[in-house]
N, C-alpha and C positions, 0 to 999 in steps of 0.2 A: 504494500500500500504506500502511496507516494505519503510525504512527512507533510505536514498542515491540512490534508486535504479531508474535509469533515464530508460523510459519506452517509445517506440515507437508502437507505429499501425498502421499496415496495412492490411484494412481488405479486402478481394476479398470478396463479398457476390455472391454465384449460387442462381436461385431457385432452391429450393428442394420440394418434394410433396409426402409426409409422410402420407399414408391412406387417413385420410379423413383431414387431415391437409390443409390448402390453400398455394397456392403457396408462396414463402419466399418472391418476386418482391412483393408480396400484403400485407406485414407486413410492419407496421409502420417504419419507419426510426429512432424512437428514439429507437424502442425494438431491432433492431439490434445493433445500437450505444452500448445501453447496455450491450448485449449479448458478443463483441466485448472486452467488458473495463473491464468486468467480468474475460473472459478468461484471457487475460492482468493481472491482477490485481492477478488473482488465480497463473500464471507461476511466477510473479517476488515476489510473497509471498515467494514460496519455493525454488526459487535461489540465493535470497538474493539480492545482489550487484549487477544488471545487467539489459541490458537493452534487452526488448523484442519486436517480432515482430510477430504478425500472421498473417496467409493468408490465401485464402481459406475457407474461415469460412462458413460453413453450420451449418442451427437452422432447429428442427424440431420438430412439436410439440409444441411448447413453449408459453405457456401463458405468457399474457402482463399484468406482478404485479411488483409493485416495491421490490427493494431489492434483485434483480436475484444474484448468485455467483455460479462461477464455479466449478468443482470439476472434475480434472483428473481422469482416468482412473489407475488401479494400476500400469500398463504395462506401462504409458506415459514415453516418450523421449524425449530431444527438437533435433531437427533437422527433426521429422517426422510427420506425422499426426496421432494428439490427439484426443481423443472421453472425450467428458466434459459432466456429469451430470452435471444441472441449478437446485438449489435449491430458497428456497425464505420462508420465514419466514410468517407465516399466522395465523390469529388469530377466537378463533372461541369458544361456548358456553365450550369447554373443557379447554379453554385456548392456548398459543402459541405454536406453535410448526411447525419445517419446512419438509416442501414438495417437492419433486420432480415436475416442473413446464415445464419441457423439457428436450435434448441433443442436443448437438452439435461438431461437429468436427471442426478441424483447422490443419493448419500446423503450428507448433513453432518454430523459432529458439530465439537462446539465445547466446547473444554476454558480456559473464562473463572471471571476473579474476578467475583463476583456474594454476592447476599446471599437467604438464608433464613430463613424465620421459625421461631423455637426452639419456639414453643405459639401454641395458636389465639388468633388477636388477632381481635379481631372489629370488624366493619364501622363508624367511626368510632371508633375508639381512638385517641388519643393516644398516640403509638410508646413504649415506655421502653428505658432501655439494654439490659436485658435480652429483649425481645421479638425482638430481632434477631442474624442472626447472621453475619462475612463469612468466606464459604469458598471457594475457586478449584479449581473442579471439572469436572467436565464436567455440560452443561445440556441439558438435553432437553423438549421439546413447549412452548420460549417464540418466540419472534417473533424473522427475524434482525436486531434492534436493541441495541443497546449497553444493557446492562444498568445499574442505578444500583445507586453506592457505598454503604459503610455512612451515610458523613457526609454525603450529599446525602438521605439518607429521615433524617438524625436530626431531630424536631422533628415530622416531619409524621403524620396520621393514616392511617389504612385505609380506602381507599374500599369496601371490600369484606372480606367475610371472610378471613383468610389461616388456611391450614391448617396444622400443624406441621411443618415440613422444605421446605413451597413455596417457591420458585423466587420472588424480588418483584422485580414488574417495575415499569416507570413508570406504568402505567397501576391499578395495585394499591397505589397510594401516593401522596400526596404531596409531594413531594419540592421538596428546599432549592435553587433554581438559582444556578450559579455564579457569572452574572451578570444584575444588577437592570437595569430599565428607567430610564433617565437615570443610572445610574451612569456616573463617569469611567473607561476600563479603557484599561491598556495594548493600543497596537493593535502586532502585526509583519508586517513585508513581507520576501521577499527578494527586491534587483533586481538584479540580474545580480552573482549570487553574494556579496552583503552583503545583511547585515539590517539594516533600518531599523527603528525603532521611533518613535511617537507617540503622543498621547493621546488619544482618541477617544471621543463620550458612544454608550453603547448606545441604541438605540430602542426593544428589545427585551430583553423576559427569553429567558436560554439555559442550560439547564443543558451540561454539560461534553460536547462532540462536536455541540452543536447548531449550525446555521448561522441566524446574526441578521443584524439590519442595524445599523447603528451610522455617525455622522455626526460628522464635523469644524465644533465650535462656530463657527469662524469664517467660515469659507467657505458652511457648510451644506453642504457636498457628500455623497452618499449613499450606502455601500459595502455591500458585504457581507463576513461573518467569521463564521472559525470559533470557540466557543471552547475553550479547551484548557488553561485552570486560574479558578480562583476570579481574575475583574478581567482576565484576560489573555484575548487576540483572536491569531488570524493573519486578517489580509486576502487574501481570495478577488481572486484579479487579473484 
């Protein structure tokens, strides 16, 4: 579960009756539970900041193994009904490796900070303070991806028209990343319940919830990180 993101469920269960699948009313209460917190868990991964709701959740198919997780559809939106691959991690004479265990649909919505544009900026503009605006609302027909702050579009242009009240996303702007390529940034790890921290040069540009690679000058050795403020990393272990 991403760290600040307050997270609500609500799940409608139908049955459903997928082939030779058993009806959904005859599946365990815990594998829906799960199924439910997966999805949950899969939407506020990749929105970051925000809290989420589903409805309507239909399971089909789906074997009752531990470690279910959900996986959007590439088309998914929040505000509409998502189709979720259920994965799950299994292990077997060849060693680990995960499997498709079912799908599922739902309706998402997503009640995140995010920014709108106050009048039509048009396509190649130079942003000004006022063309922008940040409101924490609920967001409908954008991509489930982490939406960018006010101070990550300040500076940048319109790669396209934006209309008055749209929803701006990354790909609708240019946008400031929080961290440069050859910048020094603080790196953090935790190893067995302490945090470590380092210095570490990025390799890559990332704006904030991106994953880069970033290297230790000395050694040259070659990690990967998330990051998660202006110069600051958490290492992916």
């Amino acid at each position: 579960m991403m760290k600040n993101a307050s997270v609500f469920v609500a799940l409608v269960l139908a049955a459903v009756v997928d082939g030779a699948a058993p009806p959904l009313a005859a599946a365990p209460s815990a594998l829906r539970d799960r199924v439910g917190a997966a999805i949950v868990e899969a939407v506020a991964h990749r929105m970051g900041d925000a809290r989420v709701i589903v409805e309507q959740v239909e399971i089909f198919n789906v074997s009752d193994v531990p470690g279910i997780e959900a996986v959007p559809g590439p088309e998914a939106r929040a505000g509409e009904v998502v189709q979720f691959s259920l994965l799950a991690p299994v292990s077997s004479a060849l060693g680990a490796r995960v499997v498709n265990v079912g799908r599922a649909t739902a309706l998402v919505h997503v009640d995140a900070p995010h920014v709108r544009a106050t009048r039509l900026v048009p396509r190649g503009k130079a942003i000004e303070a006022d063309d922008l605006t940040e409101v924490d609302s609920d967001v409908r027909g954008v991509p489930l991806r982490r939406l960018p702050t006010l101070a990550e579009l300040g500076g940048g242009r319109a790669l396209r028209n934006l209309a008055p009240g749209e929803i701006v996303t990354g790909v609708a702007m240019t946008t400031t990343p929080a961290v440069h390529s050859g910048q020094v940034v603080r790196a953090t790890v935790t190893i067995d319940g302490v945090q470590v921290s380092a210095m570490l040069v990025a390799a890559q540009n990332g704006e904030l919830g991106a994953t880069i690679r970033v290297f230790n000058r000395d050694s040259h050795r070659e990690l990967r990180a998330k990051v998660v403020a202006d110069g600051v990393v958490e290492v992916i272990p």
